[in-house]
Biotite code that builds the C-alpha atoms (Angstrom):
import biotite.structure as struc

atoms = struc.array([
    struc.Atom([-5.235, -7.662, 11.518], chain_id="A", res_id=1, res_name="UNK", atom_name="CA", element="C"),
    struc.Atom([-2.251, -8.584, 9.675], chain_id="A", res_id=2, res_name="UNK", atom_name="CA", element="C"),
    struc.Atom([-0.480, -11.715, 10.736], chain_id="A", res_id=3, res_name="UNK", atom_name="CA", element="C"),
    struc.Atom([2.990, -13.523, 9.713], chain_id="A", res_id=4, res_name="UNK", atom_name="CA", element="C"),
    struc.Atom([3.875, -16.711, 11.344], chain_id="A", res_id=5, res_name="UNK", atom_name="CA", element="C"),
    struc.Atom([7.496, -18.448, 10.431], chain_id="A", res_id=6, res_name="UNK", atom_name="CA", element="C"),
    struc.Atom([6.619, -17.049, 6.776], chain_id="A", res_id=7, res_name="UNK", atom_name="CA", element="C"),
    struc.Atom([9.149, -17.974, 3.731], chain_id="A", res_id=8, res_name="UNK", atom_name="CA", element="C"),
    struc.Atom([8.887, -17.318, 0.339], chain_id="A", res_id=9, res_name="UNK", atom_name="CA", element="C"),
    struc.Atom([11.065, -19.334, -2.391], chain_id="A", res_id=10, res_name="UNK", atom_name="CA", element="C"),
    struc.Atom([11.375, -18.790, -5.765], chain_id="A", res_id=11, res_name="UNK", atom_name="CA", element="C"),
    struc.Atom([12.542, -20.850, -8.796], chain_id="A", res_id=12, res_name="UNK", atom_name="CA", element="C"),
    struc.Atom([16.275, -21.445, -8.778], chain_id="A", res_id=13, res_name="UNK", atom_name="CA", element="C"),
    struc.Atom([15.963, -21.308, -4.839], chain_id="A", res_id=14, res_name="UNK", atom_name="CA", element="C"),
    struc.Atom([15.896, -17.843, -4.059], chain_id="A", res_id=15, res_name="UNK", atom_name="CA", element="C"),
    struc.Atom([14.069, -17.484, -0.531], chain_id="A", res_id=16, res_name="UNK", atom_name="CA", element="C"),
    struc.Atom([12.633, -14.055, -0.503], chain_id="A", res_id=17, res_name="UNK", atom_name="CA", element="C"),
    struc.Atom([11.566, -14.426, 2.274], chain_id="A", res_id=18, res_name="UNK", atom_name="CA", element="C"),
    struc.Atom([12.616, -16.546, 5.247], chain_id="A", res_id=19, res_name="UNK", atom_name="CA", element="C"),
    struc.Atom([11.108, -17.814, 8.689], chain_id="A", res_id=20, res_name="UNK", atom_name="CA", element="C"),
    struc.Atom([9.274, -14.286, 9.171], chain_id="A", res_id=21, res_name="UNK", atom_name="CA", element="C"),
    struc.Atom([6.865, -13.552, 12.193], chain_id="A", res_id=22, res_name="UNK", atom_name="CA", element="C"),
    struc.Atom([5.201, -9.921, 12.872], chain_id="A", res_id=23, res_name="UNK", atom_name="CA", element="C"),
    struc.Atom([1.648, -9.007, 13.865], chain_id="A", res_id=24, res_name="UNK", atom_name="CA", element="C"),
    struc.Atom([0.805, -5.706, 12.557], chain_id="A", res_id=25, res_name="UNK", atom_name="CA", element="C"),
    struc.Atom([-2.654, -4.866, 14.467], chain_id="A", res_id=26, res_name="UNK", atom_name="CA", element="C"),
    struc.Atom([-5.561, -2.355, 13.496], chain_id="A", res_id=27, res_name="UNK", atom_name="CA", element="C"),
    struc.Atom([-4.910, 1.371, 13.194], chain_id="A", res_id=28, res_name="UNK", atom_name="CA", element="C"),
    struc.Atom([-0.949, 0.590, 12.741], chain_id="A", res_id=29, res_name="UNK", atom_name="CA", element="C"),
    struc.Atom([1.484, 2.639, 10.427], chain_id="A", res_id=30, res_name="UNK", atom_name="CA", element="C"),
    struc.Atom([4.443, 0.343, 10.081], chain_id="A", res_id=31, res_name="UNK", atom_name="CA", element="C"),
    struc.Atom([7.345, 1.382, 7.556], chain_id="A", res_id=32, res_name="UNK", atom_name="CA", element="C"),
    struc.Atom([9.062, -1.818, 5.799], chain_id="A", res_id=33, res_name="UNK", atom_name="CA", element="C"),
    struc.Atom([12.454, -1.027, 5.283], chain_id="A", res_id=34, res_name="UNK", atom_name="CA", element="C"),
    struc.Atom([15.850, -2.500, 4.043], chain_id="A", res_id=35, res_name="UNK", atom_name="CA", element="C"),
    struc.Atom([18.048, -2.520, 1.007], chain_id="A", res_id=36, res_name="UNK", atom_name="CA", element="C"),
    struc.Atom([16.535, -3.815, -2.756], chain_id="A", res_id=37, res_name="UNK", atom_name="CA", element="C"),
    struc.Atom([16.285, -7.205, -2.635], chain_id="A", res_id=38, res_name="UNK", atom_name="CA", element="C"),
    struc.Atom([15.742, -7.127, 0.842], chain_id="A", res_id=39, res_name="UNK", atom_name="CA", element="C"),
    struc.Atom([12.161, -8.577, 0.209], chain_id="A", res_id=40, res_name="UNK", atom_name="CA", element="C"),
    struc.Atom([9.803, -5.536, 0.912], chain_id="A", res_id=41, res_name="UNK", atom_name="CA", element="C"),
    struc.Atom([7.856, -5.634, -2.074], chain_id="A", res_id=42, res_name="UNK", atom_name="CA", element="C"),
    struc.Atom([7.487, -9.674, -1.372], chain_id="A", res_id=43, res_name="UNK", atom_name="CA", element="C"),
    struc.Atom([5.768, -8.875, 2.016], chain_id="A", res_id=44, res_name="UNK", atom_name="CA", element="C"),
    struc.Atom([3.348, -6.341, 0.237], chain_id="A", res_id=45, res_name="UNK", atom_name="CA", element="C"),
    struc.Atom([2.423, -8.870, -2.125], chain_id="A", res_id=46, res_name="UNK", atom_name="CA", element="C"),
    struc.Atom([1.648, -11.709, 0.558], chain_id="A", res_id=47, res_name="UNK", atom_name="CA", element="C"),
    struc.Atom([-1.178, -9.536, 2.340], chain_id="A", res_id=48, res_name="UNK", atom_name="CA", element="C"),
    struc.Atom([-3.198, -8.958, -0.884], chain_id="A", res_id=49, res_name="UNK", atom_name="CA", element="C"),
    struc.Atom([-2.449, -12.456, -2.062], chain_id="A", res_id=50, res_name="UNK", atom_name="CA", element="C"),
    struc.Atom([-0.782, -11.804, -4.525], chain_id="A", res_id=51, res_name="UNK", atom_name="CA", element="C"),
    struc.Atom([1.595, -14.366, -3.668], chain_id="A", res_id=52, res_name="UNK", atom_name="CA", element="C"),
    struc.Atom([1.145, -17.187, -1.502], chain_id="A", res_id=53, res_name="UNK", atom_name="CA", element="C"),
    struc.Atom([4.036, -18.288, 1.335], chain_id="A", res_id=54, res_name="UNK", atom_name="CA", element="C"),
    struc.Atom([5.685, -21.312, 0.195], chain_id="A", res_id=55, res_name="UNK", atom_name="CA", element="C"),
    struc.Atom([5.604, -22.179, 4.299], chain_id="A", res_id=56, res_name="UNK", atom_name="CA", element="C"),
    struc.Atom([4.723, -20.693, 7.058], chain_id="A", res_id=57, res_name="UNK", atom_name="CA", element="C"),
    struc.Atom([1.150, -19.010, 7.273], chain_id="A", res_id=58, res_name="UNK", atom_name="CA", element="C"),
    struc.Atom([-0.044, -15.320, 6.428], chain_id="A", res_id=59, res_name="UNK", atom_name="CA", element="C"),
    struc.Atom([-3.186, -14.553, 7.830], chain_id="A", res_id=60, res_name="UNK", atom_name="CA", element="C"),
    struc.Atom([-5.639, -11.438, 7.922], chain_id="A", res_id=61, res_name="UNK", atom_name="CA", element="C"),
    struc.Atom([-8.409, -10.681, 9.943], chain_id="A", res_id=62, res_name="UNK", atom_name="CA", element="C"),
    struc.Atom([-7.968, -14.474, 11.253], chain_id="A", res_id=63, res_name="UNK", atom_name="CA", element="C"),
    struc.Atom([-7.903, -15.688, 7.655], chain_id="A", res_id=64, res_name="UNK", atom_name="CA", element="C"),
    struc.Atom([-4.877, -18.142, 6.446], chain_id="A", res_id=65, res_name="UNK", atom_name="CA", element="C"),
    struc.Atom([-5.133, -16.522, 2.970], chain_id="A", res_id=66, res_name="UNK", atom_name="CA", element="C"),
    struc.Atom([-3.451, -19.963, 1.931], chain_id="A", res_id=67, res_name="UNK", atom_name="CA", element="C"),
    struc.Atom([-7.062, -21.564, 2.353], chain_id="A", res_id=68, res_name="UNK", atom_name="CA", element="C"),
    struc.Atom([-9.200, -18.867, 0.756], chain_id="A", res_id=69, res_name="UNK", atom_name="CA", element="C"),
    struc.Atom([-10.967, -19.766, -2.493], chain_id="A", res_id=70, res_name="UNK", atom_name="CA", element="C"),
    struc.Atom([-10.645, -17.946, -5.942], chain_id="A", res_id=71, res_name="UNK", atom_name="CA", element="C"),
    struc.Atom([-13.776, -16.509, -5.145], chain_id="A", res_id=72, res_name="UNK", atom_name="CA", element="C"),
    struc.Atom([-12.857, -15.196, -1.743], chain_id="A", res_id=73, res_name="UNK", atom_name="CA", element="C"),
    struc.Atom([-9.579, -13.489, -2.572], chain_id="A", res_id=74, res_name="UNK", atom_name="CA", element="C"),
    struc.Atom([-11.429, -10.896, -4.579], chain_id="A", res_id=75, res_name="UNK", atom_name="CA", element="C"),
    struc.Atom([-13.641, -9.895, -1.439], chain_id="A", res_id=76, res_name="UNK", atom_name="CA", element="C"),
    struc.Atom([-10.241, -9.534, 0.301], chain_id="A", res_id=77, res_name="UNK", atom_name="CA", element="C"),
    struc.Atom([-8.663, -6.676, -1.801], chain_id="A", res_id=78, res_name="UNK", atom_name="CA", element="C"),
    struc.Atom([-11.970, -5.289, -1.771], chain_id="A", res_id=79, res_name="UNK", atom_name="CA", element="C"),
    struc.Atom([-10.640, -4.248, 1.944], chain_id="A", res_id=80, res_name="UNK", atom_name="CA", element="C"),
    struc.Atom([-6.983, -3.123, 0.832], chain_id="A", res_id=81, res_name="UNK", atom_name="CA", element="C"),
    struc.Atom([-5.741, -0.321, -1.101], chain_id="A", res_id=82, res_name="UNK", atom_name="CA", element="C"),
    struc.Atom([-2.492, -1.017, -2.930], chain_id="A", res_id=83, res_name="UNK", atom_name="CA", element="C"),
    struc.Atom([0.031, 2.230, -3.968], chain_id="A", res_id=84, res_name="UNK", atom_name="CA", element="C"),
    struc.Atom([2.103, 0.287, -6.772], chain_id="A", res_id=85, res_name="UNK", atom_name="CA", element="C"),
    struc.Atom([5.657, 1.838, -7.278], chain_id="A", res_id=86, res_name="UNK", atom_name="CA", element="C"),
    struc.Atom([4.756, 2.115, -10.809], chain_id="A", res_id=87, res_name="UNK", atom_name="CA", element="C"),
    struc.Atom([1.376, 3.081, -11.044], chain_id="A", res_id=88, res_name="UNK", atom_name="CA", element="C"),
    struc.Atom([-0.625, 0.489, -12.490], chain_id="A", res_id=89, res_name="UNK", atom_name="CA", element="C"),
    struc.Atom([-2.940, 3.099, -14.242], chain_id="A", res_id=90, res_name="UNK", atom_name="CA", element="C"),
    struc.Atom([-5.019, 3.124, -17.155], chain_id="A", res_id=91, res_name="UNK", atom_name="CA", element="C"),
    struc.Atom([-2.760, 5.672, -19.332], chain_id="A", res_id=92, res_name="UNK", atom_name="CA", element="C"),
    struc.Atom([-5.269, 6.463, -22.024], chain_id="A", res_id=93, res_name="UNK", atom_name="CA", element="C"),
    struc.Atom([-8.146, 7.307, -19.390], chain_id="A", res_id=94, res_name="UNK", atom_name="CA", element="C"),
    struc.Atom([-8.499, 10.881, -17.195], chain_id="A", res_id=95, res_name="UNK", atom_name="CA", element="C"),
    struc.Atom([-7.435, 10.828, -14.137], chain_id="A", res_id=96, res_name="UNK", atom_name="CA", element="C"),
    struc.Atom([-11.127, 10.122, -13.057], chain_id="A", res_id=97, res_name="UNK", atom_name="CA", element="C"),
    struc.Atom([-11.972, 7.933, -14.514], chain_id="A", res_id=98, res_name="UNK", atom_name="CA", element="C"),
    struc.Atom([-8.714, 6.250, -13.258], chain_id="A", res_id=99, res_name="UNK", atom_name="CA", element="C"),
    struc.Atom([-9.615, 6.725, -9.473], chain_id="A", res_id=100, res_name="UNK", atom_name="CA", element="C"),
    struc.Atom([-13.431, 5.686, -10.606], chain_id="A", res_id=101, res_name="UNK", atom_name="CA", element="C"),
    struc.Atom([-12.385, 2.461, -10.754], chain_id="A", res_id=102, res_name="UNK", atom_name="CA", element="C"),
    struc.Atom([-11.547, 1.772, -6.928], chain_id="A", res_id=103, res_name="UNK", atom_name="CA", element="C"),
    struc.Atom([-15.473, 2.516, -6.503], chain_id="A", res_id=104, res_name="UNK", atom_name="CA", element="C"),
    struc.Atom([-17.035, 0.134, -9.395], chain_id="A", res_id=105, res_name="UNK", atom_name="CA", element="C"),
    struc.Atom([-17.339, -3.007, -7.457], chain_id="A", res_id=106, res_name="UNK", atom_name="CA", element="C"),
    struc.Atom([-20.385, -0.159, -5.881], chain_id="A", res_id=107, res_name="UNK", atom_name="CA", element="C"),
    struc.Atom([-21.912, 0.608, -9.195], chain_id="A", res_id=108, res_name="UNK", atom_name="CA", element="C"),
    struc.Atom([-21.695, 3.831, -8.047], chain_id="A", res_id=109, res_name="UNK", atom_name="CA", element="C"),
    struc.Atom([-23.171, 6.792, -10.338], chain_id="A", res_id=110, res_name="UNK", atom_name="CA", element="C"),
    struc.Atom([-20.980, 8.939, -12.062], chain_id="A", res_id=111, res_name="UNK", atom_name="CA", element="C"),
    struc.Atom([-22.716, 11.882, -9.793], chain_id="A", res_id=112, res_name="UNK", atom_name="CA", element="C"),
    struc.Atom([-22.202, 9.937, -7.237], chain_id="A", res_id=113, res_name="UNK", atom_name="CA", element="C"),
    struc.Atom([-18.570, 9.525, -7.509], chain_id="A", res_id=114, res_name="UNK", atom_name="CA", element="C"),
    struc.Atom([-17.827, 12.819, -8.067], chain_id="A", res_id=115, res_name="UNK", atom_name="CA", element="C"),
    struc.Atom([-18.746, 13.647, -4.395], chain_id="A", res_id=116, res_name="UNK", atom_name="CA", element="C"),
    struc.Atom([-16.340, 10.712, -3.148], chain_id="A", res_id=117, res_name="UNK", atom_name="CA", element="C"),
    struc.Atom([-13.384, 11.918, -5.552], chain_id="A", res_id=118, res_name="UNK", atom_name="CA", element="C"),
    struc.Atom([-12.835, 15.026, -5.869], chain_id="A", res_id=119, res_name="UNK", atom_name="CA", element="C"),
    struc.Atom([-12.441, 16.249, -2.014], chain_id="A", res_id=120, res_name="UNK", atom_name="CA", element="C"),
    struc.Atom([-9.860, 13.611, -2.356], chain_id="A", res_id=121, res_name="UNK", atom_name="CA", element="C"),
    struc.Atom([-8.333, 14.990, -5.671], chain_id="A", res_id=122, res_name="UNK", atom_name="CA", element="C"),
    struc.Atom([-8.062, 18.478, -4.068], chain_id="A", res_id=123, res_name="UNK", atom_name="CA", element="C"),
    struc.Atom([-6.567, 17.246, -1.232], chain_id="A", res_id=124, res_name="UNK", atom_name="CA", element="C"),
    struc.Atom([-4.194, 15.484, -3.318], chain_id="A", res_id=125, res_name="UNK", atom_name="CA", element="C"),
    struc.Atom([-3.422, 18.669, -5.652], chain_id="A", res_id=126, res_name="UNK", atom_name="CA", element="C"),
    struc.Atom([-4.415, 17.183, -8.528], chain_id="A", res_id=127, res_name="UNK", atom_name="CA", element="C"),
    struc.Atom([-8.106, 18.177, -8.964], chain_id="A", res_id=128, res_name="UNK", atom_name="CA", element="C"),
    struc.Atom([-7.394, 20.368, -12.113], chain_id="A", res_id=129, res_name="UNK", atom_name="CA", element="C"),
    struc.Atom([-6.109, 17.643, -13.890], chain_id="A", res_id=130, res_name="UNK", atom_name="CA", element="C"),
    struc.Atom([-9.147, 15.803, -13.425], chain_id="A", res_id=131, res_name="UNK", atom_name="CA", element="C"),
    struc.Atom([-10.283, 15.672, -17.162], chain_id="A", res_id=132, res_name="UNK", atom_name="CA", element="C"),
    struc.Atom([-6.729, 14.888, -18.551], chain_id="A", res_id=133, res_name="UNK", atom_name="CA", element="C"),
    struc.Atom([-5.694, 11.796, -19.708], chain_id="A", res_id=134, res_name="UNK", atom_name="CA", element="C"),
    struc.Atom([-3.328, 10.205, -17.630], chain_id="A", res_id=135, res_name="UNK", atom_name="CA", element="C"),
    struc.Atom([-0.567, 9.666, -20.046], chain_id="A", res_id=136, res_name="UNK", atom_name="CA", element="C"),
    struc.Atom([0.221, 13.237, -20.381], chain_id="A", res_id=137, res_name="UNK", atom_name="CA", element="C"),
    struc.Atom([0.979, 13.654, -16.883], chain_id="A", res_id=138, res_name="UNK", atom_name="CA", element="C"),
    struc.Atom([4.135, 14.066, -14.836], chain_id="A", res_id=139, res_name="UNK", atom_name="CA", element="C"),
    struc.Atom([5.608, 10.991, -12.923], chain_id="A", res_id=140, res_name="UNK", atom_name="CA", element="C"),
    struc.Atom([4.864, 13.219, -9.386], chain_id="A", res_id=141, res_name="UNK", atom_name="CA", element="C"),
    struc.Atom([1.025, 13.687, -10.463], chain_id="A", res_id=142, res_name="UNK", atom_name="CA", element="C"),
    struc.Atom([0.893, 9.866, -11.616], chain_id="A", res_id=143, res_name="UNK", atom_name="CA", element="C"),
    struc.Atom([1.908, 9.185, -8.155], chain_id="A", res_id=144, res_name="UNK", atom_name="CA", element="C"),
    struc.Atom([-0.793, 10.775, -6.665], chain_id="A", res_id=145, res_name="UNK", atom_name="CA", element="C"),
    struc.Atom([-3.719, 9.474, -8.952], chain_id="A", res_id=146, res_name="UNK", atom_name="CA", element="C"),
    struc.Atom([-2.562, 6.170, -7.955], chain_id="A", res_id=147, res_name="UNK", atom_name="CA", element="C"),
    struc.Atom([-2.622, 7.018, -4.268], chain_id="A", res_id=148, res_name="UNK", atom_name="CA", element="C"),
    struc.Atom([-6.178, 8.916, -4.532], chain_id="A", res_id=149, res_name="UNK", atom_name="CA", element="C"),
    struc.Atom([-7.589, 5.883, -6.031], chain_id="A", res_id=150, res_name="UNK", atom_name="CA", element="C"),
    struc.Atom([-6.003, 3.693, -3.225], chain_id="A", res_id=151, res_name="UNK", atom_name="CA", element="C"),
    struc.Atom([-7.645, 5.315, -0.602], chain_id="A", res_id=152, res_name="UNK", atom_name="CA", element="C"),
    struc.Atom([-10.915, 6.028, -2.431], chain_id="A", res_id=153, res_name="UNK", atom_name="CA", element="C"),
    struc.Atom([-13.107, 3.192, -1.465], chain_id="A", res_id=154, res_name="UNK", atom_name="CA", element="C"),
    struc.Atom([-12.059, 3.562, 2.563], chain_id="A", res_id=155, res_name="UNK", atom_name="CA", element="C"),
    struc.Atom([-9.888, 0.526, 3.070], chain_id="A", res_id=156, res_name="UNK", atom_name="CA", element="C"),
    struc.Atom([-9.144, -1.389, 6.044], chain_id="A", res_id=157, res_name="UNK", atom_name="CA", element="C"),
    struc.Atom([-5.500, -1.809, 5.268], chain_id="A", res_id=158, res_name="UNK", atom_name="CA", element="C"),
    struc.Atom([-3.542, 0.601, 3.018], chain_id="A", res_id=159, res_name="UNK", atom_name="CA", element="C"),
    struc.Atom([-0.600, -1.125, 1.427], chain_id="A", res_id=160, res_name="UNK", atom_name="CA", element="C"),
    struc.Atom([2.308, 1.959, 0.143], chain_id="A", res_id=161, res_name="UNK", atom_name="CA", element="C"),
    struc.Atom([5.470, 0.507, -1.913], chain_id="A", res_id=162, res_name="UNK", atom_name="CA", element="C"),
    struc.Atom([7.398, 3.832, -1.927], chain_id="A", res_id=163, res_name="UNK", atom_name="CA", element="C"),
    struc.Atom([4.350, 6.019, -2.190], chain_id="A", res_id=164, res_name="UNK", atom_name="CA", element="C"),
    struc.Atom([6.746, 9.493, -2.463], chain_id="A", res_id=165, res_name="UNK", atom_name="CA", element="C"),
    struc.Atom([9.345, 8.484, -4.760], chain_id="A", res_id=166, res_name="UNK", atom_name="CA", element="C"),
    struc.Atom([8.581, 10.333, -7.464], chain_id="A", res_id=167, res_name="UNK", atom_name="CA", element="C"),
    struc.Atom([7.498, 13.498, -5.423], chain_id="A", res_id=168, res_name="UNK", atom_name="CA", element="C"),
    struc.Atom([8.763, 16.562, -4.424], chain_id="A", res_id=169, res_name="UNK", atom_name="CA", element="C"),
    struc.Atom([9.322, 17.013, -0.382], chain_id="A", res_id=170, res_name="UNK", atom_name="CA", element="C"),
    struc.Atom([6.075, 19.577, -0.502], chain_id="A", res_id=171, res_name="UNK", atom_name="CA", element="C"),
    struc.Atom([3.906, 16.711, -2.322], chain_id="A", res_id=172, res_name="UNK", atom_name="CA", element="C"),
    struc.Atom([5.691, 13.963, -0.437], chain_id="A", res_id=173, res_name="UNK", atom_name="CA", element="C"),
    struc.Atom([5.008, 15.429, 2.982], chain_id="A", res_id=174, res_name="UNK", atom_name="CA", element="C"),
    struc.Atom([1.011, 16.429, 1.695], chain_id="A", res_id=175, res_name="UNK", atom_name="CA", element="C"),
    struc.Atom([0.882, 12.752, 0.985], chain_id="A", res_id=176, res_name="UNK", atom_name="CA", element="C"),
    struc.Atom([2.335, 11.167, 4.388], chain_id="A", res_id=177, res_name="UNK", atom_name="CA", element="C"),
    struc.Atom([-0.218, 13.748, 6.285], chain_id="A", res_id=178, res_name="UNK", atom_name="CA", element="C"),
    struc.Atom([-2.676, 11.977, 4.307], chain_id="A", res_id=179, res_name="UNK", atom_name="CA", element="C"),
    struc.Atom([-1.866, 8.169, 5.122], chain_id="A", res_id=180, res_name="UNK", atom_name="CA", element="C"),
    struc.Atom([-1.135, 9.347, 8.595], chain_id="A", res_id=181, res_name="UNK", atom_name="CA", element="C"),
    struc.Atom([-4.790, 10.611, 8.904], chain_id="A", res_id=182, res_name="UNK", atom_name="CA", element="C"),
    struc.Atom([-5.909, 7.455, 7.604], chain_id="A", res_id=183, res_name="UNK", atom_name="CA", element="C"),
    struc.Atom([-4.829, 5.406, 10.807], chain_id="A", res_id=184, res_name="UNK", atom_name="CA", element="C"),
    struc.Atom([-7.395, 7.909, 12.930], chain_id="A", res_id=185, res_name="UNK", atom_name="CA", element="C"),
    struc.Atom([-10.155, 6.349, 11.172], chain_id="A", res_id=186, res_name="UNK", atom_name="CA", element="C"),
    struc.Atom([-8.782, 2.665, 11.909], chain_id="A", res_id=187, res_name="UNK", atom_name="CA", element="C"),
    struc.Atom([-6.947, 1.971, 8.516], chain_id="A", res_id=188, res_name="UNK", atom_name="CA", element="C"),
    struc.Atom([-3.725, 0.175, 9.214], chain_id="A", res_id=189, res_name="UNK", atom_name="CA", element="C"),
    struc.Atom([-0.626, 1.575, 6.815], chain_id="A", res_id=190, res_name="UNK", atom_name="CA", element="C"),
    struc.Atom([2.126, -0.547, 5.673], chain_id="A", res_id=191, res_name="UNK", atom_name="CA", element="C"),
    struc.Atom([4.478, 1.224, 3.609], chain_id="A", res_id=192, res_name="UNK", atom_name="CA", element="C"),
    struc.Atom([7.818, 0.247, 2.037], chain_id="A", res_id=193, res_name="UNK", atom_name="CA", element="C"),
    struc.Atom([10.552, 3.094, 1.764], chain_id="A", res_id=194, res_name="UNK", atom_name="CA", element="C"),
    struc.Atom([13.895, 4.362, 1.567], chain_id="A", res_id=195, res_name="UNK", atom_name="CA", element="C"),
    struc.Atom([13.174, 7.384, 2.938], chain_id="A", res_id=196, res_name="UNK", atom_name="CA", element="C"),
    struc.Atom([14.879, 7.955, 6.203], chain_id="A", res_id=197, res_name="UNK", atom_name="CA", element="C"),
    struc.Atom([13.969, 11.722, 6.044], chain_id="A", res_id=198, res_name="UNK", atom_name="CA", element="C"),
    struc.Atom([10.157, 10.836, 6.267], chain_id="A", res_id=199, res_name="UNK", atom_name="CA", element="C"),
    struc.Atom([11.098, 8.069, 8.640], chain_id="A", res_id=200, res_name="UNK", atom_name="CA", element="C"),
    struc.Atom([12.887, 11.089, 11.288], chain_id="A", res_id=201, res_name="UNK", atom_name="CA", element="C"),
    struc.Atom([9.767, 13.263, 10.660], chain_id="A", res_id=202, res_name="UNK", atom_name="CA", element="C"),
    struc.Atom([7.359, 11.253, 11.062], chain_id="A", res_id=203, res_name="UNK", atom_name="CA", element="C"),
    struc.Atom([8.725, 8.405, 13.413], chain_id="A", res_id=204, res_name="UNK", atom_name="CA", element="C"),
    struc.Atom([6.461, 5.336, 14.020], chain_id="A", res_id=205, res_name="UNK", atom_name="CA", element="C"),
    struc.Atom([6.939, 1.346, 13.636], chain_id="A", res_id=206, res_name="UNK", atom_name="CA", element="C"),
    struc.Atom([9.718, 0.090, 11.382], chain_id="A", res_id=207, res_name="UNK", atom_name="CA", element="C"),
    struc.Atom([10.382, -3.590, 10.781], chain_id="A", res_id=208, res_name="UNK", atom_name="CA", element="C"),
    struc.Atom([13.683, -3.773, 8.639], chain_id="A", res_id=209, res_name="UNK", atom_name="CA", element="C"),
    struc.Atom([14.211, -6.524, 6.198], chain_id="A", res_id=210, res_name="UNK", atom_name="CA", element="C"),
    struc.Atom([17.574, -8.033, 5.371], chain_id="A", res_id=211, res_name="UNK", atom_name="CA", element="C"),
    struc.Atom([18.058, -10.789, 2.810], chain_id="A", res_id=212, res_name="UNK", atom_name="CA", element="C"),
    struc.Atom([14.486, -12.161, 3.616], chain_id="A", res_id=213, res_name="UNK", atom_name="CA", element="C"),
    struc.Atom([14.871, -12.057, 7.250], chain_id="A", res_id=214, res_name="UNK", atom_name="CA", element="C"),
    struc.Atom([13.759, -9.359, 9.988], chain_id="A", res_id=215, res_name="UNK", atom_name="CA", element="C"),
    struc.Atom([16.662, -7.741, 12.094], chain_id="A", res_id=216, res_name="UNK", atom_name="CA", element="C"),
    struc.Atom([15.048, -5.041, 13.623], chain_id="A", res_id=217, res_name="UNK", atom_name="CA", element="C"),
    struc.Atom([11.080, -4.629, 14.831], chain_id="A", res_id=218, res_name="UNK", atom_name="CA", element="C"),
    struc.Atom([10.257, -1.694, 16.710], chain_id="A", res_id=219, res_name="UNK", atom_name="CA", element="C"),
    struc.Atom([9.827, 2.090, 16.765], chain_id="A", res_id=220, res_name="UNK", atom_name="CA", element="C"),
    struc.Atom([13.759, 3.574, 16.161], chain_id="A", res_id=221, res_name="UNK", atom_name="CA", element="C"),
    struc.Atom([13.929, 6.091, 19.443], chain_id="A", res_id=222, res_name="UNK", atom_name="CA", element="C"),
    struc.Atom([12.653, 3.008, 21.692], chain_id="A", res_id=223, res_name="UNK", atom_name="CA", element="C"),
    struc.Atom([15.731, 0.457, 19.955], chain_id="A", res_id=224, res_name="UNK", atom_name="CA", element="C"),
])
């Protein structure tokens, strides 16, 4: 699904992000990326929805070096991934929505349509009474969960989290890792950046940890 092979990432002024990094992350995974800021979490993200190319090494998903895909191809690609920014990336003068909407345009879906697909999904998020509002009036906890719902709206393959419950309260946090959990029964693979070692003890699954570009530790934490 998700392939790294001696992966580095340099930036201007010779900053390597990320350096001589190998992991396979296979179908129906939930992997936590861990490590300090700066460790180069958000840098892995941003490789699988090519958002960022590897200045060596390959990245590949589904068997495709995204370092040979077209212009025209990369598009199809996120069609398949669902991104949680850690700041949103909403529409602020648009409803809620209309905001989550937009994950299901590329189907021209109708508007009655939609409605089926989004609000069982707003409920379950706890946010289906704010449906109407406009998203700049709303809290940082419910932002976080309009970007999540529209995320997940369109089914993706892989599910891509950059601290996904920062800005929620432990009752919202833990609604929202049941959520992404459920997603891996359906086959959706989870990657998820986070500081959160009380979610990581809870819910205990695959952690590769990051340090100054490089992995030190692969694995699940009771088996290390």
């Amino acid at each position: 699904m998700v392939r790294f092979v001696n992966v580095g990432v340099s930036f201007l002024g010779g900053h390597q992000a990320l350096n001589n990094v190998n992991v396979e992350i296979k179908r129906g995974e939930f992997v936590y990326i861990i490590g300090k800021s700066g460790a180069g979490k958000s840098t892995f993200l941003r490789l699988i929805y090519a958002d960022l190319l590897p200045s060596r090494g390959v990245v590949s998903i589904e068997g495709r070096d995204i370092n040979l895909m077209s212009r025209i191809e990369v598009p199809f690609l996120r069609r398949q991934i669902g991104v949680i920014f850690q700041d949103y990336k909403l529409l602020e003068n648009s409803t809620v929505f209309d905001n989550v909407k937009l994950g299901l345009d590329i189907f021209y879906m109708k508007r009655s349509a939609a409605k089926e697909r989004i609000w069982p999904l707003l409920k379950r998020m706890g946010i289906f009474e704010k449906r109407d509002d406009v998203v700049k009036n709303l809290s940082g906890g419910e932002k976080q969960r309009v970007a999540i719902a529209r995320a997940l709206i369109n089914d993706p393959k892989i599910i891509l989290a950059d601290e996904p419950t920062g800005n929620l309260d432990p009752e919202n946090a833990e609604n929202i890792m049941a959520v992404l959990r459920e997603c891996t029964d359906t086959g959706a693979t989870v990657i998820m950046a986070t500081h959160d070692k009380y979610l990581r003890e809870k819910y205990q699954s695959r952690e590769i940890e990051l340090e100054k570009g490089k992995v030190i530790r692969d694995g699940v934490k009771h088996e290390l």
